[in-house]
N, C-alpha and C positions, 0 to 999 in steps of 0.2 A: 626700295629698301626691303631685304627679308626682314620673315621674322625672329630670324634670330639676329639680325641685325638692330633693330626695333630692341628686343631682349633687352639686350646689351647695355644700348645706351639707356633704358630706361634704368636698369640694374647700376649704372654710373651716377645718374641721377642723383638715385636714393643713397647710395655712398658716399655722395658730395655734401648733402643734404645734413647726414651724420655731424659732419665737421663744426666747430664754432667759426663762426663769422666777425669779424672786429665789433661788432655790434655785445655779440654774445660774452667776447671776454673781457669788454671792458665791464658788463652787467657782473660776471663773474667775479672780477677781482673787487668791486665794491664787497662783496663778503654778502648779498642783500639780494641771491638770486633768487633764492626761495618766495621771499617774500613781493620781490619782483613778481616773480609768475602771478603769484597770489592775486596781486592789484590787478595786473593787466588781464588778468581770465577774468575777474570780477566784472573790471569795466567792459569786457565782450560778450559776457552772457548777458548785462542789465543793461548797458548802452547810458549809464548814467551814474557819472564820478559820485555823485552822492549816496547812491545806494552801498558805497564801495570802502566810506568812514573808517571803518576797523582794518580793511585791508591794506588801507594809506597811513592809517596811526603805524600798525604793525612796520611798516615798510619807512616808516619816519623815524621810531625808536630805531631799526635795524642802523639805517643810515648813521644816526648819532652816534649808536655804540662801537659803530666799525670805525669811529673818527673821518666818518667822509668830511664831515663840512670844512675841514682845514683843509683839506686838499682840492673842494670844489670854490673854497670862497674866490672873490673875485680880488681883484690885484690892482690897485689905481696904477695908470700908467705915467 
């Protein structure tokens, strides 16, 4: 492979990268992304949900306020 072939696909890569992932826009449409981040960098720098208290409040009020919980509650079958 050249290197500008090598380029290329690397320059692909990072294009692809850009894009949200179904992961991403279902985090997105909760309204709670911000505060998503928030938690989950917390819990990767410390490596311990408890250090992490305010950034899982903040992400629990977020959730209430956007009205997830009707939409995540569970449904008897």
């Amino acid at each position: 492979m050249s290197n500008n072939a090598i380029q290329s696909s690397e320059s692909n890569a990072a294009v692809d990268d850009d894009e949200p992932d179904d992961w991403d826009k279902r985090i997105f449409s909760t309204g709670c992304s911000v505060e998503n981040s928030k938690m989950t960098d917390c819990y990767y720098d410390t490596k311990d949900w408890r250090a992490c208290k305010k950034e899982m409040e903040a992400f629990r009020e977020c959730w209430k306020r956007q009205g997830n919980e009707q939409r995540t509650d569970s449904k008897d079958a």
